[in-house]
C-alpha positions as CSV (number, residue, x, y, z in Angstrom):
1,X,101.3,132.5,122.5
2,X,98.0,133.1,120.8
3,X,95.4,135.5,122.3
4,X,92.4,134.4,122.9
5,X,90.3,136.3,120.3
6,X,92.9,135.1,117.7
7,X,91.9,131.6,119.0
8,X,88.6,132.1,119.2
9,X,88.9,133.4,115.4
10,X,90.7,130.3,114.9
11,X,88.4,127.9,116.2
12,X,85.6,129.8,113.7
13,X,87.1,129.5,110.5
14,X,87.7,126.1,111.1
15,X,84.3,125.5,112.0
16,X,83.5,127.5,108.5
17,X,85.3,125.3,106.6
18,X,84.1,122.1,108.5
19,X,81.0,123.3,107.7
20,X,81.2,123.9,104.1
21,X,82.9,120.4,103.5
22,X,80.1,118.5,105.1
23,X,77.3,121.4,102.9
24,X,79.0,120.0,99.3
25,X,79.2,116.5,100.7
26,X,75.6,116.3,101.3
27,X,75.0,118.2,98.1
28,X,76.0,115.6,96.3
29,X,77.2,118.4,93.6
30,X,79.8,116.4,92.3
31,X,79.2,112.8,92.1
32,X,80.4,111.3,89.2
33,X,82.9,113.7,88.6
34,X,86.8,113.0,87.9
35,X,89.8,113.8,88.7
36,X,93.4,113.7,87.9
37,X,96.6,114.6,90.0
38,X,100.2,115.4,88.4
39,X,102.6,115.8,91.3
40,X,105.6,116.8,90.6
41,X,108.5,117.3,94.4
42,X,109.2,116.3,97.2
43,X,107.3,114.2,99.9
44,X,105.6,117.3,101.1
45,X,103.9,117.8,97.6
46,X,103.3,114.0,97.4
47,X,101.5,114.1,100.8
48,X,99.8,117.3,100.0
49,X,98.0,115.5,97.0
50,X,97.3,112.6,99.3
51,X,95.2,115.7,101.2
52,X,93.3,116.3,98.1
53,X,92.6,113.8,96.5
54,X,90.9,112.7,99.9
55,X,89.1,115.9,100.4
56,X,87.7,115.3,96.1
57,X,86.2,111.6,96.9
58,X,84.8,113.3,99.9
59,X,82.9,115.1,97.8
60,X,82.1,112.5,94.7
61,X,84.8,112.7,92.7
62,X,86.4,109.6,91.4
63,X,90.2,109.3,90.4
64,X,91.2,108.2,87.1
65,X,94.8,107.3,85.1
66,X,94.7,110.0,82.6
67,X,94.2,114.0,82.2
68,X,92.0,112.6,79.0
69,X,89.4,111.2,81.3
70,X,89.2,113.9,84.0
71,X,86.8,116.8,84.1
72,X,89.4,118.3,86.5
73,X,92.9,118.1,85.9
74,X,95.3,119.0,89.4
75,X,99.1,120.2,89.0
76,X,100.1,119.9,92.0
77,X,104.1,121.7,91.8
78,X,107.4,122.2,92.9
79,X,109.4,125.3,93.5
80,X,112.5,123.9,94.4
81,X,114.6,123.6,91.0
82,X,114.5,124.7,87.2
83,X,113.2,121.4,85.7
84,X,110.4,121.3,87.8
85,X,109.5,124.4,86.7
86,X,110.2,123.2,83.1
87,X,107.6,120.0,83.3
88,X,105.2,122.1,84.7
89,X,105.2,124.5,81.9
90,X,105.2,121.2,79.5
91,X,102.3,119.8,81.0
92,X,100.2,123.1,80.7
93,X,101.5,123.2,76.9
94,X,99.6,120.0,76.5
95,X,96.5,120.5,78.6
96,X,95.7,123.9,76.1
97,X,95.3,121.2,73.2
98,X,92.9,119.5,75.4
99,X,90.7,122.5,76.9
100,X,90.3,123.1,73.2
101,X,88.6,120.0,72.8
102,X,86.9,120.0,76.0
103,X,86.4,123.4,77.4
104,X,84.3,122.2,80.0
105,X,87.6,120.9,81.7
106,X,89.0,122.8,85.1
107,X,92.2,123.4,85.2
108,X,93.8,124.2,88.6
109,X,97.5,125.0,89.5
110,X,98.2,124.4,93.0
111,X,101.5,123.8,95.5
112,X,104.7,125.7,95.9
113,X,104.6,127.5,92.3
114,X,101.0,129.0,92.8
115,X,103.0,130.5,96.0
116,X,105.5,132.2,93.8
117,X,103.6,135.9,93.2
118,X,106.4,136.4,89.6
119,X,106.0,133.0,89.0
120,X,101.7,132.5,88.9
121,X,101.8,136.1,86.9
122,X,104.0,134.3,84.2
123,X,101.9,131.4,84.4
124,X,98.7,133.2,83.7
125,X,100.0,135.0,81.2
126,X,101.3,132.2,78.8
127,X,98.1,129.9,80.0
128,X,95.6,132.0,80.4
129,X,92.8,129.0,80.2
130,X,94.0,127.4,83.7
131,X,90.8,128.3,86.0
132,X,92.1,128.0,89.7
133,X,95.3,128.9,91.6
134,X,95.9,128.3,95.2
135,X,99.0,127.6,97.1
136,X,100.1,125.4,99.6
137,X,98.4,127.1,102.7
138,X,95.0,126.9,101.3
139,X,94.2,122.8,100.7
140,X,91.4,122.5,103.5
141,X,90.1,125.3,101.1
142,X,89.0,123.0,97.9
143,X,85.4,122.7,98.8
144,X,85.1,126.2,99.0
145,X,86.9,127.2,95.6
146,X,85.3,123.9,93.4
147,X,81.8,124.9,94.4
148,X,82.9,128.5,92.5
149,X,84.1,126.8,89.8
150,X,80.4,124.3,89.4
151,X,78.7,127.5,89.9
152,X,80.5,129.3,87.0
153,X,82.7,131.6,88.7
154,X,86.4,131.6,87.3
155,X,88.4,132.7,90.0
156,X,92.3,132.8,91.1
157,X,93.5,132.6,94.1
158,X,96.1,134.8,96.1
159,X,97.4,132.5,99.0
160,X,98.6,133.9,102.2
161,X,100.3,131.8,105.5
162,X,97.6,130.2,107.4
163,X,97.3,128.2,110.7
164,X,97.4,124.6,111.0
165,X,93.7,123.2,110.2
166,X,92.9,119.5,111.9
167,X,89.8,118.9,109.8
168,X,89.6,115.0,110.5
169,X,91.4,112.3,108.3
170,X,90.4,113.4,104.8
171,X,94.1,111.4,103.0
172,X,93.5,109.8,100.2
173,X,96.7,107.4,100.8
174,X,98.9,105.5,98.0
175,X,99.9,102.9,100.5
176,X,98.2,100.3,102.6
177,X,101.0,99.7,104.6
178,X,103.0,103.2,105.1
179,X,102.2,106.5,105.4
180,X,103.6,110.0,105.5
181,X,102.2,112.1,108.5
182,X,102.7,115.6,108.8
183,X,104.0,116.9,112.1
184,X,104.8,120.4,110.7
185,X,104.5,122.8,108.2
186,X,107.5,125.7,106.7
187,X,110.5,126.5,107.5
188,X,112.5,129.7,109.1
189,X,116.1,128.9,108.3
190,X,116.3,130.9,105.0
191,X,118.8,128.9,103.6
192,X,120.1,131.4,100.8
193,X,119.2,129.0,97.8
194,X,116.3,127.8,99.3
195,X,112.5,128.7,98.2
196,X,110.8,126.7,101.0
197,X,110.4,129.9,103.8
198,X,109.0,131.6,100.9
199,X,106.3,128.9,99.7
200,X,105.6,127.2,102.8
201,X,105.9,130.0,105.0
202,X,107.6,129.6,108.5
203,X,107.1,127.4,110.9
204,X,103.8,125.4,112.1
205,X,103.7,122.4,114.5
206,X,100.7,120.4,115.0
207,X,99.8,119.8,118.2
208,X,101.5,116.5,119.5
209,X,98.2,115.3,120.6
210,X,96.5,115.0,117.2
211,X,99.6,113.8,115.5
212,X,99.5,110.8,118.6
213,X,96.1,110.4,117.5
214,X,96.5,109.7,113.5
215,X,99.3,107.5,114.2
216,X,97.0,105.2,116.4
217,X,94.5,105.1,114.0
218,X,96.6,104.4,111.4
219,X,97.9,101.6,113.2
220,X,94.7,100.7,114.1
221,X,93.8,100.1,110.7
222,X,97.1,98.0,109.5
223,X,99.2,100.4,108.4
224,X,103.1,99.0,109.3
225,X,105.1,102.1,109.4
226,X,104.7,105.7,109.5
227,X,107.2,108.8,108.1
228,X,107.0,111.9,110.4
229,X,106.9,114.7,107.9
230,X,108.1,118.2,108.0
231,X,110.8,120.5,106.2
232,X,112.6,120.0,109.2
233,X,111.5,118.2,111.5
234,X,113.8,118.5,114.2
235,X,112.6,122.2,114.6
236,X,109.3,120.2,115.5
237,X,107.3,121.8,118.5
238,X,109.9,125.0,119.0
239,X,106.6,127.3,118.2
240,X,104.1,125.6,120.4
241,X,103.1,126.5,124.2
242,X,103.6,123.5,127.1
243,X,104.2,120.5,124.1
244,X,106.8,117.9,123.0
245,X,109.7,118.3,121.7
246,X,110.8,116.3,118.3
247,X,113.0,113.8,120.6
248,X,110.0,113.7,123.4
249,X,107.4,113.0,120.1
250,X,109.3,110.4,118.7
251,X,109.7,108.4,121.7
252,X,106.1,108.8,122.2
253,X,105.1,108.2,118.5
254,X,107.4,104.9,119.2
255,X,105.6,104.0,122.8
256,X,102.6,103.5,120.5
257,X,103.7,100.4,118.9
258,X,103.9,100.9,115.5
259,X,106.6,98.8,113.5
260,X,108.5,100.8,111.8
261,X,109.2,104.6,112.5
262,X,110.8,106.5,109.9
263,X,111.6,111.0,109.7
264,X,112.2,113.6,107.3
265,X,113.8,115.7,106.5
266,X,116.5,116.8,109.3
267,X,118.6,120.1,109.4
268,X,122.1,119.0,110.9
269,X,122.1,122.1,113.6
270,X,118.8,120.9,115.1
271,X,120.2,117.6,115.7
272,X,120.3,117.0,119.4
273,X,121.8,114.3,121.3
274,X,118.3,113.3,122.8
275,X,117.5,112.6,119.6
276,X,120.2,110.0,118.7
277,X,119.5,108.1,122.1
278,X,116.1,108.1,121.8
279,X,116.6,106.5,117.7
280,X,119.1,104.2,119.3
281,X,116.5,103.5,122.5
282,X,114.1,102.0,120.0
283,X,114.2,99.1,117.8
284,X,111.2,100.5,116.0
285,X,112.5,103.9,115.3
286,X,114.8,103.3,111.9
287,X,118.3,103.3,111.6
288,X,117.9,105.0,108.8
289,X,118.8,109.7,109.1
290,X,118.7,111.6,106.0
291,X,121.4,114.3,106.6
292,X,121.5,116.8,104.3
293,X,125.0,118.2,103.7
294,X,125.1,120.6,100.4
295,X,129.0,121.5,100.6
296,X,132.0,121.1,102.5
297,X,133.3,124.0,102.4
298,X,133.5,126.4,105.7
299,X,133.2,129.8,103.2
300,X,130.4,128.0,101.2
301,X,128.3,126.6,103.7
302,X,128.4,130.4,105.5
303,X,127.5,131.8,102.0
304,X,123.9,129.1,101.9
305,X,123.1,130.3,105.7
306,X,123.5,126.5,107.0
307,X,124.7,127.9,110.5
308,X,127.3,125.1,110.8
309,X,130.9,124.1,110.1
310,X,132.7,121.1,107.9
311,X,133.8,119.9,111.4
312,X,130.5,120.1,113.1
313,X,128.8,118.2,110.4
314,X,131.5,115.5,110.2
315,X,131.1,115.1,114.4
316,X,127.6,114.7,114.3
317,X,127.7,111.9,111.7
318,X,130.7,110.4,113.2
319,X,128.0,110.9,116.9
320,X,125.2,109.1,114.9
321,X,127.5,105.5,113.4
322,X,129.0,105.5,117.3
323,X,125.4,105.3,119.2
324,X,122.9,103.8,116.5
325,X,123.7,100.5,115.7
326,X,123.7,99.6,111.8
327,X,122.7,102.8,110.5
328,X,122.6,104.1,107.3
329,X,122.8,107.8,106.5
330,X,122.0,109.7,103.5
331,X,122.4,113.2,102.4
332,X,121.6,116.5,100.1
333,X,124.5,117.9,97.9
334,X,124.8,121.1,96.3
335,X,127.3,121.3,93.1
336,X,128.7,124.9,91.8
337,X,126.9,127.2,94.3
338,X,127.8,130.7,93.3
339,X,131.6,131.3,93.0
340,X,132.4,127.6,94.0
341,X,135.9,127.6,93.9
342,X,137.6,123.6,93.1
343,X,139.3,124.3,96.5
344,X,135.8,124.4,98.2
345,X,134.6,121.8,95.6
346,X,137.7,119.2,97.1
347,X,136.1,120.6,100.8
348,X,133.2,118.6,99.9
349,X,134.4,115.8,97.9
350,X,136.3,115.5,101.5
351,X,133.3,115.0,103.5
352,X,132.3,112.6,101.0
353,X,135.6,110.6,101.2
354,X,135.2,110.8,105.3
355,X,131.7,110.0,105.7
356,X,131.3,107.5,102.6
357,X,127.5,108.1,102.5
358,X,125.0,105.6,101.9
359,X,123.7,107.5,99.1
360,X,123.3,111.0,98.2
361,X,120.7,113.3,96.8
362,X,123.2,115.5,93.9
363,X,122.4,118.5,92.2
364,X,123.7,121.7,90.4
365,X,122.6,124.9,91.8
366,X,119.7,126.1,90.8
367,X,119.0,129.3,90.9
368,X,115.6,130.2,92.6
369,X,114.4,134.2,92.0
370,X,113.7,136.0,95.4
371,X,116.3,134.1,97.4
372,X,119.1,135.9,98.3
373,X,121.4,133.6,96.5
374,X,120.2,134.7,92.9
375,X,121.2,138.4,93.7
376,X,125.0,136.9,93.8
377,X,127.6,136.9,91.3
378,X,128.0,133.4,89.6
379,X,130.9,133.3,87.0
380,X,131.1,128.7,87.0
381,X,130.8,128.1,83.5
382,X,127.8,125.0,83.2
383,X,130.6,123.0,81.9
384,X,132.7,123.3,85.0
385,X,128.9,122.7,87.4
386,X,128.3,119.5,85.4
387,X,132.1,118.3,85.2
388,X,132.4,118.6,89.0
389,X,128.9,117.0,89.6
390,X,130.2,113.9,87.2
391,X,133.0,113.6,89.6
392,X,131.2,113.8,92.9
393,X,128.8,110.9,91.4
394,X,131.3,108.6,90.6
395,X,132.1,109.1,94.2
396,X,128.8,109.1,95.8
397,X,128.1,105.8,93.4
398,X,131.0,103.9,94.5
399,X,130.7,104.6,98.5
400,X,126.6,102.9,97.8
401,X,128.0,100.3,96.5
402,X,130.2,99.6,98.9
403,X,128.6,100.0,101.7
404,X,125.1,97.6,100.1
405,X,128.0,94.7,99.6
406,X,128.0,94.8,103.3
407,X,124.8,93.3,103.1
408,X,125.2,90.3,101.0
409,X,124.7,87.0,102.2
410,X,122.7,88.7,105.4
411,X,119.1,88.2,106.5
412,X,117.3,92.0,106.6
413,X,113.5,92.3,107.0
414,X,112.0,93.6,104.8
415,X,108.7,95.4,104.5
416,X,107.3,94.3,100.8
417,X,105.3,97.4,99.2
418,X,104.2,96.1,95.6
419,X,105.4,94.3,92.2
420,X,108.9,95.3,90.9
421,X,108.5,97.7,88.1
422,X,110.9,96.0,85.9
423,X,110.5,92.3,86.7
424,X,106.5,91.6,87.6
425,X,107.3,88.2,88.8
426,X,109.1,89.7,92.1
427,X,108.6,91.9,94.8
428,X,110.1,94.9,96.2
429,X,110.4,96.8,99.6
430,X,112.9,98.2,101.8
431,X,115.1,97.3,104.9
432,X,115.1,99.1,108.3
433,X,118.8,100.8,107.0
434,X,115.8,102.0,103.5
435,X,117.7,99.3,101.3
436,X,115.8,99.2,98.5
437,X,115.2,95.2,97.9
438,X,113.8,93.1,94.9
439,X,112.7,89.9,96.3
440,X,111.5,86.3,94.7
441,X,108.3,85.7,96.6
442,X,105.2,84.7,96.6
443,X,102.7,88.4,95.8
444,X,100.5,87.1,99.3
445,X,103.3,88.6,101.0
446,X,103.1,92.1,99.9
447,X,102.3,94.4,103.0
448,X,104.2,91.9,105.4
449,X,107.6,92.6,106.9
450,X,109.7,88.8,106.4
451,X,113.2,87.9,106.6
452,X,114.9,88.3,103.3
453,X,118.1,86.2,102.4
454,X,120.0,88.9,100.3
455,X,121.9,87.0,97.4
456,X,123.2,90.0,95.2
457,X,124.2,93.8,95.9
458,X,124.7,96.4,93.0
459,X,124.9,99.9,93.7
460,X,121.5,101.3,94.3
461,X,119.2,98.0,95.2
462,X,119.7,94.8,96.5
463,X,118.4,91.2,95.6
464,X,117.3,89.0,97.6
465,X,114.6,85.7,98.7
466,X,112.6,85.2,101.0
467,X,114.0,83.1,103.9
């Protein structure tokens, strides 16, 4: 419970920042700017440069296709594994040819990196032209830290945990028709490989109220289906006074009508009953539940701090098929976590056998410095991490497969987002089960949800007409 002078304090900064945004809007100090975003993660960071880049045209800025045209350029990262890391460091090898050029170019380094203290010092001290470094915790902040930059003053950026700020609906979205809203921020489960705790910070709920709110409006203004957002969102409300739970705010989100209702991403040992009859209560709630696994194995999953067992896992997907109709579930995978032994590599190729996932997210372990897990011994050879990763994919790969046969020769609707990248003269979307579909169709018909005749299944899309 906050006191009230820390609420009071609260209530000010917000005001502060409020009232700097609307200053530099009225200003005018940056019309005819522009900018350019490179995101590189998860759906966090995507939605996080939604944030941004609505909180930039606020202010006059104008997005453009290219780092060439921009007079600020925005790498917005990822601290989650090495080759993130790695394109980061790529990219800012390229941008020092162009601030060479064009010195009059800002630079900026924001997201889960900039929140990484050894991380930002190495950074700054191979790039040493980027002009602006703030983390996660500090977006409503922009205003503040680009009028420094106009004014002359090169300045970095520390980032500590903050509140949750509700400064109005600044988004900048890449959809017309769906959109990711945030109903929390961090994470306190300190999984032993994991960064997140350390770059998001722990655990912040909005209040259920404003989230209610965005969701209205967004339906309001067309939108057809909505993603509740959060590192885990099942965790949702547990730090808030007198408000919902994440079963009670999904019903509710669902009570408002909206088409389609999709969450991510859950932690298995949040995942209450109420929340499987409440997804099975409502035909716009998805059957669709991204379950991350990441091994198997009893010893190994005690080792990454998951907090439950093979068994448990296995029963709480075996919970989910029984009461939601049709669903599809997906998962995270973890290959040749420190000291994986083959006997706790067949543990999870187990699962994988028992479960058949619809698809799975597969990875080798990637070590992360300040988590607990890089302090441990790791004697796998990289031969033996990407042998065994081989083998769990030709797994994971036939399971998909079979599993989208099932839906050949079916009707599915199908909520059409765009053109198909490789064949402009379809369509493609997604079923309720998150099927992706290509679809033969008329382009009048993007951002509608219509019955799709499926004609052909491969292993990671479907094809199909429209009925």
């Amino acid at each position: 419970m906050q006191l009230p002078d820390m609420q009071e304090a609260k209530k000010r900064e917000q005001k502060e920042v409020q009232y700097i945004y609307e200053e530099m809007k009225i200003s005018n100090a940056f019309d005819g700017k522009k900018y350019f975003i490179k995101t590189y993660g998860c759906q966090m960071n995507v939605h996080d440069s939604e944030e941004i880049a609505g909180l930039l045209e606020n202010l006059g800025y104008t997005p453009v296709e290219s780092e060439l045209e921009a007079d600020i350029i925005l790498l917005n990262t990822c601290a989650i594994r090495e080759n993130a890391h790695d394109k980061v460091f790529g990219f800012l090898g390229r941008c020092k040819h162009l601030k060479k050029e064009k010195p009059e170019v800002k630079l900026i380094l924001c997201g889960c990196m900039a929140q990484e203290r050894s991380v930002v010092d190495e950074i700054m001290e191979k790039h040493p032209y980027i002009d602006l470094v703030f983390g996660t915790h500090n977006i409503h902040e922009i205003p503040n830290y680009l009028m420094n930059l106009h004014e002359g003053l090169n300045i970095e950026v520390k980032s500590n945990e903050s509140n949750v700020y509700e400064v109005g609906e600044t988004y900048k979205r890449d959809s017309s028709y769906t959109a990711w809203v945030n109903i929390m921020y961090g994470c306190d489960k300190f999984c032993t490989y994991c960064i997140v705790p350390y770059t998001r910070g722990k655990e912040r709920s909005r209040k259920s109220a404003d989230i209610l709110k965005e969701i209205a409006c967004l339906k309001e203004k067309g939108y057809k289906e909505v993603t509740l957002l959060g590192q885990n969102v099942n965790a949702y409300g547990r730090d808030l006074e007198n408000d919902l739970t994440f079963a009670e705010l999904l019903e509710s989100v669902a009570k408002l009508g909206i088409e389609r209702i999709r969450f991510v991403t859950s932690h298995p040992w949040n995942f209450t009953d109420e929340m499987i009859e409440i997804i099975a209560k409502y035909d716009n709630i998805m059957p669709y539940i991204h379950l991350p696994l990441q091994s198997g194995s009893d010893r190994i999953l005690r080792m990454m701090g998951r907090r439950y067992k093979k068994e448990e896992y296995i029963a709480l997907y075996r919970k989910i098929k029984k009461l939601v109709p049709n669903v599809a579930i997906t998962t995270d995978i973890i290959v040749g976590f420190p000291n994986e032994t083959e006997e706790d590599f067949k543990e999870t190729l187990d699962v994988v056998n028992t479960c058949k996932f619809d698809g799975a997210f597969t990875f080798i372990y990637s070590k992360r410095e300040g988590t607990p897990a890089a302090r441990m011994d790791d004697e796998i050879t990289k031969e033996e991490k990407e042998e065994r990763l081989h083998r769990l994919n030709e797994i994971v790969n036939t399971y998909s497969n079979e599993n989208n046969q099932k839906y050949k020769g079916t009707i599915q609707k199908v909520l059409l987002l765009g053109t198909s990248e490789k064949d402009e003269s379809k369509c493609y979307g997604y079923t309720e089960t998150m099927k992706l579909v290509n679809v033969e169709c008329n382009k009048s018909l993007i951002g509608q949800i219509v019955d799709v005749d499926i004609i052909e299944a491969k292993s990671f899309s479907l094809d199909g007409i429209v009925k």
